[in-house]
C-alpha positions in Angstrom: -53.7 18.3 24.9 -51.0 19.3 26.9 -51.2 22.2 29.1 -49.6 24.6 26.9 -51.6 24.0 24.3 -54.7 24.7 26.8 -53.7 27.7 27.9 -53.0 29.1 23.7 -56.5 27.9 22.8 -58.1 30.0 25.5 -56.3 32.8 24.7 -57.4 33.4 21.9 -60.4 32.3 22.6 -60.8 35.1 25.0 -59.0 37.4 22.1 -61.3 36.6 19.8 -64.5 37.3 22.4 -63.2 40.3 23.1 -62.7 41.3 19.2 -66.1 39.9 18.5 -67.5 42.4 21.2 -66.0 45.3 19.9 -67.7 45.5 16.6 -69.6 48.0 15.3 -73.5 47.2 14.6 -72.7 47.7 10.5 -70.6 44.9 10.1 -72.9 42.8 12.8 -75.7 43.6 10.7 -73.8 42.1 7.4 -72.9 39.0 9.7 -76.2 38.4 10.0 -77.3 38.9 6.7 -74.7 36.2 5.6 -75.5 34.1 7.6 -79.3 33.7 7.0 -78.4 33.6 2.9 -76.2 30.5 3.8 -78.8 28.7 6.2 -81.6 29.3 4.0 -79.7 27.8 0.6 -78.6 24.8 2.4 -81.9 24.6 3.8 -83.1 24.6 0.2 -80.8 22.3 -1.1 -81.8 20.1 1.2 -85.3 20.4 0.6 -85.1 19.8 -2.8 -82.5 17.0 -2.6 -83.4 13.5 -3.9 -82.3 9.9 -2.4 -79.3 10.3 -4.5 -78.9 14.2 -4.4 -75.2 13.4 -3.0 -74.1 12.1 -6.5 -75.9 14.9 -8.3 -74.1 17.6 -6.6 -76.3 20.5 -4.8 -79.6 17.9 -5.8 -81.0 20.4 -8.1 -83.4 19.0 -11.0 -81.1 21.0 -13.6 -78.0 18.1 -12.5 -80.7 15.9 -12.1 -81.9 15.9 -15.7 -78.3 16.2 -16.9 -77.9 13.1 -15.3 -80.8 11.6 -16.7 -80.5 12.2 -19.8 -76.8 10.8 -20.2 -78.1 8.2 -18.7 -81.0 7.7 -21.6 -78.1 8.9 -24.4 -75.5 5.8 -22.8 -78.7 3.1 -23.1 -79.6 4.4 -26.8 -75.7 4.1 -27.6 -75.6 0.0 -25.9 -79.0 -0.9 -27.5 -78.0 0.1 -31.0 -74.3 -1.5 -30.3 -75.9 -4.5 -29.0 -78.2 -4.5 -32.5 -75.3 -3.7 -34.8 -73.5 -6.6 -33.5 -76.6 -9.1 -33.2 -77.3 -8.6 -36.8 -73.8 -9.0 -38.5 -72.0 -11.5 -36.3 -68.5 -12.2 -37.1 -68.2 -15.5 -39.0 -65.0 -17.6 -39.0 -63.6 -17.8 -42.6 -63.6 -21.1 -44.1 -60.0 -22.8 -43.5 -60.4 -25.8 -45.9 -57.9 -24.0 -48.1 -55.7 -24.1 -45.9 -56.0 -27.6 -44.2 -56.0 -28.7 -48.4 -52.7 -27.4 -48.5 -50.9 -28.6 -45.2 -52.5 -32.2 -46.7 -51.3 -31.8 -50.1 -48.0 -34.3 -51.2 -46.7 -31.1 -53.1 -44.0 -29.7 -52.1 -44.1 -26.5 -49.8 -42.4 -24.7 -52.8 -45.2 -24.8 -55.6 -47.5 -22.9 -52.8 -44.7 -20.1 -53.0 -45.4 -19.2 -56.3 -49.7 -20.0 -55.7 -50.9 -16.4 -57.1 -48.4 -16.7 -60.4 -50.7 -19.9 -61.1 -54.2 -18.7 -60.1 -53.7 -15.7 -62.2 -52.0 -17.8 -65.2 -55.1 -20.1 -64.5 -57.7 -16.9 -65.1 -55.7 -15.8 -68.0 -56.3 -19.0 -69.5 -59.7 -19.1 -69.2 -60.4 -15.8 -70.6 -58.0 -16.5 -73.9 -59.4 -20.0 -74.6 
């Protein structure tokens, strides 16, 4: 800090002394007042602050059992996931079909026209 600088800060330093002096024993007495409400809530917050009361917040048990439970609502949520999926796995369809017709000595064009047949095919059957 340069010398300057010095000789700013204890200016007002001494200003502000001086102001602080000067006022009247109403507004001393509010000082006061505000500042034993502020000391004794953070002295409460950190009496009733748990191991992890930083990630809560102020470490009240309200947060605390907010936390909780969304806690308990995201392991409900993975467990029935996890049984959803366990219970109807996804099954690869059968590709036989289609390995029969990359093996087939037809030509590619009769496979074009494949649904005219099956359903000529099921009209058949129904008729005859």
């Amino acid at each position: 800090m340069t010398k300057k600088d010095e000789r700013i800060l204890n200016d007002a330093r001494a200003m502000l002394d001086r102001q602080s002096e000067e006022l009247d024993d109403v507004v001393l007495a509010r000082l006061r007042a505000a500042r034993m409400r502020a000391t004794e809530v953070a002295d409460h917050r950190s009496d009733t602050g748990s191991w992890f009361g930083s990630a809560v917040g102020a470490g009240s048990s309200l947060a605390l059992t907010k936390m909780m439970g969304g806690l308990v609502a995201a392991s409900l949520v993975f467990a029935v996931a996890v049984t959803v999926w366990i219970a109807n796995p996804v099954v690869p369809r059968n590709n036989l079909e289609d390995l029969e017709i990359l093996a087939a000595s037809e030509s590619p064009e009769f496979y074009q026209d494949l649904d005219f047949y099956l359903w000529l095919e099921t009209r058949a059957t129904r008729a005859g």
